[in-house]
N, C-alpha and C positions, 0 to 999 in steps of 0.2 A: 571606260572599256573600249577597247578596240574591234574592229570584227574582220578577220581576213578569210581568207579562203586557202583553203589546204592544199600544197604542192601537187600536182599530177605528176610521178615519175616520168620521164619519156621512156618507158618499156614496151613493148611489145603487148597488146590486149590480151587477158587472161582467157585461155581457150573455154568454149562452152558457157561462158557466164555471161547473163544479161548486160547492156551496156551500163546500165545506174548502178549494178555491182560491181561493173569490171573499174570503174575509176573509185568507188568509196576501199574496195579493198587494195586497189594499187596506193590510193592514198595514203594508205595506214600500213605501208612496207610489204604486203603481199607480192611476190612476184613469182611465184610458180605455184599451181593450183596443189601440188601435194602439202601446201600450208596450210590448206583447207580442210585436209582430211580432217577429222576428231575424231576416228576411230581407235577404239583400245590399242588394234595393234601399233598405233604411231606414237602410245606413249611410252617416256622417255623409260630405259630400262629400269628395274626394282634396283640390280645391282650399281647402277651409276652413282645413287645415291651416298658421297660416303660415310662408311660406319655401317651401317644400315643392317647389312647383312650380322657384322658383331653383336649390336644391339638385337637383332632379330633372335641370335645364339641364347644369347642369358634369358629372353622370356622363353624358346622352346623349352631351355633345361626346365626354366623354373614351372612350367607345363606337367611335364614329365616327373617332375620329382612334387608334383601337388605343393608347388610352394604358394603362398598368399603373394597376391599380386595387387599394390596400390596405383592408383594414377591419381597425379593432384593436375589439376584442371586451373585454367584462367576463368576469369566470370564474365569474359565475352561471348560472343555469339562462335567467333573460331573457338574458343578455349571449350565450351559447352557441344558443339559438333564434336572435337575432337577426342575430346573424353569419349564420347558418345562409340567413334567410331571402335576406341581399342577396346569397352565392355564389352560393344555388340560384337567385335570381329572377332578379339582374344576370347573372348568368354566361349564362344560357337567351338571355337577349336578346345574346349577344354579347361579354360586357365581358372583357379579363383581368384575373381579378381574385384574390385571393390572402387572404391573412387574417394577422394577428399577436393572439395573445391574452396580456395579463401572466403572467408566473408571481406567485400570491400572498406568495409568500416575498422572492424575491427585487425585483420590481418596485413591488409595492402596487398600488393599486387607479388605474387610468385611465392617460390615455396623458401619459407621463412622458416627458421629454426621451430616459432610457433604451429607452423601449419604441417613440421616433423609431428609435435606433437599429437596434433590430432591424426593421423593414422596409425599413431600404438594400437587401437581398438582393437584393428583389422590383424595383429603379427604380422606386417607385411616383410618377407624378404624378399621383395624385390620393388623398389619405388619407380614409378615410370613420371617424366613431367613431361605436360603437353600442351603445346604453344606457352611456354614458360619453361625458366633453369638456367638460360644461358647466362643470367647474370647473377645468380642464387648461389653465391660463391658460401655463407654461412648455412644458409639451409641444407646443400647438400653435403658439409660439411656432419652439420649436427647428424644426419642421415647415417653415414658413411660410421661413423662415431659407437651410434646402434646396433652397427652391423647387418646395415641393407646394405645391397645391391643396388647403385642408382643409373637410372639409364634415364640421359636428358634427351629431350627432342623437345625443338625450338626452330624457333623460323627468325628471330628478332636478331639486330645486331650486335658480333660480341663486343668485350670491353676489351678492355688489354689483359686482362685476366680474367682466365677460362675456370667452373668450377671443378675440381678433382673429381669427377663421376665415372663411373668403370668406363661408361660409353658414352660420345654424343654426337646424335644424328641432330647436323644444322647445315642445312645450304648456303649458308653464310659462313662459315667457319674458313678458318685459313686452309688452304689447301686443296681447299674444295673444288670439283672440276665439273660440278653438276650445272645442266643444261637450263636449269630452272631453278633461276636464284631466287625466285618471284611467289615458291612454292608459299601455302600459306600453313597454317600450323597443323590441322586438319591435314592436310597434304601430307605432312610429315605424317602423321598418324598413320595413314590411308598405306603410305609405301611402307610404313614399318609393319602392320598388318599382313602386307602380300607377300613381306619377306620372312616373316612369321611360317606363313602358310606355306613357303616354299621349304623352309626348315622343317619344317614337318612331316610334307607329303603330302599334307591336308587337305580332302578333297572340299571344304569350303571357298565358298564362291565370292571374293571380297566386292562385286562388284557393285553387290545388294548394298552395299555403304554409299555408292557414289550419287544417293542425294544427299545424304548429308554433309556430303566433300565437297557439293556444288553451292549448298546452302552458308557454309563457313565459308569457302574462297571469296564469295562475291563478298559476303556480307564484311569480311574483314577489308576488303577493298583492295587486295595488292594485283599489281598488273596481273591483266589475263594475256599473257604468253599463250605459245602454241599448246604448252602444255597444261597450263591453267587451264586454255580454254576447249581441251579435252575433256578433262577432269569434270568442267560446268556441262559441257555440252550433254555427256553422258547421264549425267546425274538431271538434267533435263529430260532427256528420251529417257529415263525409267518410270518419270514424275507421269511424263505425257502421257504415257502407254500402261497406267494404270498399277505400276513396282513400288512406290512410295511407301516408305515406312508408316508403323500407324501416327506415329507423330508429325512427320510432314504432313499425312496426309490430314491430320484434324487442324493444325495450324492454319493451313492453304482453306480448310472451311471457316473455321471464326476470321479470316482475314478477307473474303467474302475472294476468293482468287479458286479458279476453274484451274482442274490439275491439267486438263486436256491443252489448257490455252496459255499456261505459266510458261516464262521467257525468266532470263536472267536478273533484269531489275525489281522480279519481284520478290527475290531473295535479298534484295537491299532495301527492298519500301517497305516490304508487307511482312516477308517470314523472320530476316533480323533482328528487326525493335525491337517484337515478341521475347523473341530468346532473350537477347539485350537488358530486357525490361528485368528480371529477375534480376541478373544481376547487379543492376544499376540500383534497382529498390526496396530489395531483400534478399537472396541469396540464388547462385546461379541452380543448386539444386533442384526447383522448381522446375526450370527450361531444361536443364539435365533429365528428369524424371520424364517428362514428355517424351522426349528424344527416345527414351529408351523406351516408352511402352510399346509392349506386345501387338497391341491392335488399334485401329482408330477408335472403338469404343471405347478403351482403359487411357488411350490418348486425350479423348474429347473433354472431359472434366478440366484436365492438365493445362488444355490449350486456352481451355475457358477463364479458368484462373490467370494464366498469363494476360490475357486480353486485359481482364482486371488490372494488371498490377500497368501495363501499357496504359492505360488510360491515365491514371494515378502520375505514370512519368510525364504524359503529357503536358497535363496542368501544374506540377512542379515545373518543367523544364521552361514553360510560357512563361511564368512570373522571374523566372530566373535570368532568361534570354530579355525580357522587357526591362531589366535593370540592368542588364548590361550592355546593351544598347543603349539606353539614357545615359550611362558615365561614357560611353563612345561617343556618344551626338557630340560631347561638350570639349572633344579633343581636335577637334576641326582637321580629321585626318584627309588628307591629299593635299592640303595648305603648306606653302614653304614651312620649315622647322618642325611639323607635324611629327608624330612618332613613325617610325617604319615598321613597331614592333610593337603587341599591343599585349599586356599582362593586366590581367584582371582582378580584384578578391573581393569577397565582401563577407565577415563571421558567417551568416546565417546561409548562405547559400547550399544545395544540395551536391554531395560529392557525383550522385553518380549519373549527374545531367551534364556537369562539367565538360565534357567529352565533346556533350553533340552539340551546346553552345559556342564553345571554341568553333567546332567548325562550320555553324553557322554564321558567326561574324567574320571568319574567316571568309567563307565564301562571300557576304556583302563587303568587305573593304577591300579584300585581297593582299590581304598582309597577313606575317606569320600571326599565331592567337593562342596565349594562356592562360587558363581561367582554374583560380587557384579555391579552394573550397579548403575550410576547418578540417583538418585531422584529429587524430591523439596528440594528447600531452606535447602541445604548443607547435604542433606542427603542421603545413600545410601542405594538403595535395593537388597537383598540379596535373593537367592534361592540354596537350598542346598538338596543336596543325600547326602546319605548314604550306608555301607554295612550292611552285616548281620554280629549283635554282637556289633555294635556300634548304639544309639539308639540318633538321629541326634533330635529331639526337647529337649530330658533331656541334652545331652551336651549344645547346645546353651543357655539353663536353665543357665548349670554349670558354663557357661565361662559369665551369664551377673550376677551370684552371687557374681561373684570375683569385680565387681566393679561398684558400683552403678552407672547407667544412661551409661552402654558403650553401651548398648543393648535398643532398644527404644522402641520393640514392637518385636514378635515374635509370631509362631504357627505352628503348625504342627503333624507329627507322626513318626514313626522310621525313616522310609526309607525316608522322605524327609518333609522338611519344608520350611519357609520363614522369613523372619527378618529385618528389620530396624535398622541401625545405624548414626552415625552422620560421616561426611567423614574425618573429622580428625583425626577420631580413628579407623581408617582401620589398622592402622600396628598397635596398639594395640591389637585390636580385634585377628586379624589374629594372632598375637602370643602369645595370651593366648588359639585361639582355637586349632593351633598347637602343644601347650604342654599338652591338656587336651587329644586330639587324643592320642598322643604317650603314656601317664598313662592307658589309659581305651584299648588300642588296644596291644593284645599279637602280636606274631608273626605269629602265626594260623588265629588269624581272617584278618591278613592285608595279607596273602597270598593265594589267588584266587584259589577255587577248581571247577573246572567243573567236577558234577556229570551226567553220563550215565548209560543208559540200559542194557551196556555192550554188547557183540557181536551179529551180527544177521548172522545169515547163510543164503544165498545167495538163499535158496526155500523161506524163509519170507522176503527178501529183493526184493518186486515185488510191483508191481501196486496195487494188491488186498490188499497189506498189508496197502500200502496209503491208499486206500482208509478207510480202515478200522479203522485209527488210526484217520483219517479225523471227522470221525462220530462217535468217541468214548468221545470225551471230555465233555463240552467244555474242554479246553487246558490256562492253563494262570499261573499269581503270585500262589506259593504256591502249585499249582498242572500243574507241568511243562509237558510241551509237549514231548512225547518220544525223547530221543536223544540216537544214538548208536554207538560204536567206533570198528573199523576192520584197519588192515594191510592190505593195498591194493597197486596194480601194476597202476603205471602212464602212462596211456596211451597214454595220449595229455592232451594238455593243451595251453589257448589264454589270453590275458587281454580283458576283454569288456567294454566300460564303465570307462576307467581309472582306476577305482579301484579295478573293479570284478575278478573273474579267471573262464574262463569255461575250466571244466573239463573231462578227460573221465577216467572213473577209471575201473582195473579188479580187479574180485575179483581170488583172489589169486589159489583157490582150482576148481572154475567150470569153470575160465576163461573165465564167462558172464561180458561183459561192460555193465556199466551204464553212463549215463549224470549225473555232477554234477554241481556246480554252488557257488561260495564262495564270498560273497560279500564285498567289502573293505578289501582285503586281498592280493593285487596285489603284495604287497613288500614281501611278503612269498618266503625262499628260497627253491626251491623244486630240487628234483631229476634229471634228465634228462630222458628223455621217456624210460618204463623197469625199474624204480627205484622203490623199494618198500616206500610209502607212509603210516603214519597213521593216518587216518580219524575219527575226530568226526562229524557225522548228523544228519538230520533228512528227513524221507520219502517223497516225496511229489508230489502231481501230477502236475503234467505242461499242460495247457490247450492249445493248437496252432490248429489254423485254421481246429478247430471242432476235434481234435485227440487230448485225454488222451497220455499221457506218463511220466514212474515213473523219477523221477527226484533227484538226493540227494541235501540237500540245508547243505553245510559246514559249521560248526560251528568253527571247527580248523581241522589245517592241519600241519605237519613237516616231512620230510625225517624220514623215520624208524630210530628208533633208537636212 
């Protein structure tokens, strides 16, 4: 790993903003303070979106003439927000409307001829998908077939064949001129909603959804753009200010997180997994159900159960990640001839950890990572990361060109996708994707750069600065959270936790300690106390029995030098 420091544009200082602000946000392309705003009115228009408005047409009708309105849902934490949003949004304005979401075992991912199926129950004429469709070429076929109405909404990218659906709102679509390619599926929901309401008249108020739109964007990870980080900001000042749905708000209790003091990462650390958890473990229904209760007391149960079924993934996911890190130790990656590309499988392994294993090895080697788990009837499911510079749905593209039928089904976006193969051709697969990795990956892109703020002087290394860098975001993909690197004196230091390190660090020139805290980093060799250390972090406050206290949270650590 590398660690450099982030360009300073030479611009002109950002008017009104403290100095520690005015270079982290120059850093990160800001150059006129109206970038800043995240107010409603600076988000991008309902009608820029295209389709959106046609799509909006076919649910008012289907409103108006009392038609059954389905939405099949993904069993992500976007796919379960976004269902969430068109019940709660469309329903308010009138619609019946109903839900289907896959099971991941038995269905796979997106609406399949089978997952037609399951909404006969409902007579739906009109099928809505959400964060899913855009590659559901048979499903919305079988649909269509029935005699629905289909209207796709998708954020994923398309294929070279789009499915026959009356409408489809995707900010990825060709043609498309929208501001916010970055929108996440929930997002699509969120603007087909208000363009809903505008077909209407509707004096409902879509805005009461935008925690759940701040809850899906982070937790699905796509950049937060200006307008992403509208959508989060706002859905944060509802959370703060006491508007939280009752499902947020029971989440944000069993996750032990204060709605007054929640920031954007805790929609990645804490309210995520949750939702996550069902569908990884048993079906996203669950974390759908939550979403939608009425109150935090019809929520609380909901949440609780979740907590359960999260616990449950954890210790699947542990045994899962421990063995696939043991077949990693044994490949001596960063060694000349080493793989650039790293594919995984083992029978027994669990399909719906796969995910967050991939992109935990991912992040310890820094190579792309796919980690392939048992399906149906001989076939294996596959979930893949990527880095940045290698664009993980066009390779998988590349590597199922090489040879008809190795590749059954696939989808996705840069940074991570998912795919279908047959299990006989895992060690094909795996070594045409490992030859395509090593052609398309320099030695730049496969070697890990941690970018920083560069040093902070120990008068901005305070509480207030936390606090301040707290309230400045939101913080996420794309516009990362300040991180800063200093030469500092080892003060002490404990394992907690097995894997954590607390720390107490001085700073070298004022000789103030701070508390520090480094999580999974216990194998780290450090100095002996009085050692000089160098420290990459980030600020942060620590909440303990009613007492604030600034806290560093380690990002990397090694003996000076």
């Amino acid at each position: 790993m590398k660690i450099r420091q982030r360009n300073l544009p030479d611009e002109e200082p950002l008017p009104g903003q403290p100095p520690l602000l005015d270079r982290i946000y120059r850093s990160r392309g800001i150059t006129h303070s109206e970038q800043l705003d995240h107010t409603l009115k600076q988000l991008l228009p309902i009608s820029s979106l295209m389709n959106v408005e046609k799509g909006a047409a076919l649910v008012a009708e289907a409103i108006r003439q009392h038609h059954s309105i389905v939405v099949v849902a993904d069993y992500d934490a976007d796919g379960a927000t976004a269902c969430s949003v068109c019940m709660r949004g469309l329903g308010s304005m009138g619609a019946q409307i109903h839900y289907v979401v896959p099971d991941r075992k038995k269905h796979g991912y997106g609406l399949s001829p089978a997952v037609v199926d399951l909404t006969l129950r409902h007579d739906p004429k009109l099928l809505i998908t959400v964060d899913n469709g855009i590659s559901s070429i048979e499903g919305v076929a079988a649909a269509k077939r029935l005699g629905m109405t289909v209207l796709v909404t998708d954020h994923h990218l398309p294929g070279e064949r789009l499915p026959e659906a009356d409408v489809i709102v995707n900010p990825n679509q060709a043609g498309e001129v929208f501001g916010s390619p970055h929108l996440a599926g929930v997002g699509v929901a969120f603007y087909l909603v208000c363009a809903v309401r505008q077909a209407l008249k509707s004096g409902y108020n879509p805005a009461t959804l935008l925690d759940l739109v701040a809850l899906g964007t982070v937790a699905d990870v796509v950049q937060l753009d200006k307008n992403n980080r509208i959508l989060v900001n706002q859905g944060i000042q509802r959370i703060r200010q006491g508007h939280a749905s009752g499902g947020v708000t029971a989440l944000l209790a069993v996750a032990g997180r204060e709605a007054s003091r929640i920031v954007a990462a805790d929609f990645g650390f804490a309210l995520g997994p949750r939702v996550n958890a069902a569908g990884r473990m048993t079906e996203m229904g669950a974390g759908i159900e939550c979403l939608l209760a009425e109150s935090r007391q019809q929520a609380r149960p909901l949440a609780e159960a979740l907590e359960q079924i999260n616990h449950q993934r954890r210790t699947v996911e542990g045994d899962v990640r421990e063995e696939a890190e043991s077949i990693v130790a044994s490949l001596s990656i960063g060694e000349e001839n080493s793989a650039a590309g790293i594919a995984l499988y083992q029978p027994h392994w669990h399909e719906g950890v796969i995910g967050i294993v991939a992109g935990r090895i991912k992040e310890q080697l820094h190579r792309p990572v796919i980690v392939f788990a048992r399906g149906e009837e001989g076939l294996l499911k596959g979930s893949a990361r990527s880095i940045q510079g290698i664009h993980m749905r066009d390779l998988i593209d590349a590597v199922a060109r090489q040879r008809e039928g190795l590749v059954v089904k696939f989808g996705g976006h840069a940074m991570a996708a998912g795919l279908t193969i047959h299990e006989k051709d895992f060690a094909t697969f795996r070594s045409g994707f490992q030859q395509l990795v090593a052609e398309w990956a320099t030695a730049e892109i496969l070697e890990e750069i941690l970018y920083t703020d560069g040093s902070l002087p120990s008068s901005e290394r305070s509480l207030e600065s936390a606090h301040l860098l707290r309230q400045s975001g939101p913080w996420g993909q794309g516009f990362p959270e300040p991180v800063f690197e200093d030469e500092m004196v080892l003060d002490g230091w404990r394992i907690v936790g097995e894997r954590h390190l607390k720390l107490r660090l001085k700073d070298i020139t004022s000789g103030e300690v701070v508390d520090a805290i480094a999580f999974n980093q216990s194998e780290v060799p450090l100095p002996q106390r009085g050692g000089e250390v160098r420290v990459v972090y980030r600020l942060d406050v620590n909440y303990w029995q009613g007492r604030e206290n600034l806290q560093l949270m380690v990002v990397a650590i090694a003996a000076s030098g």
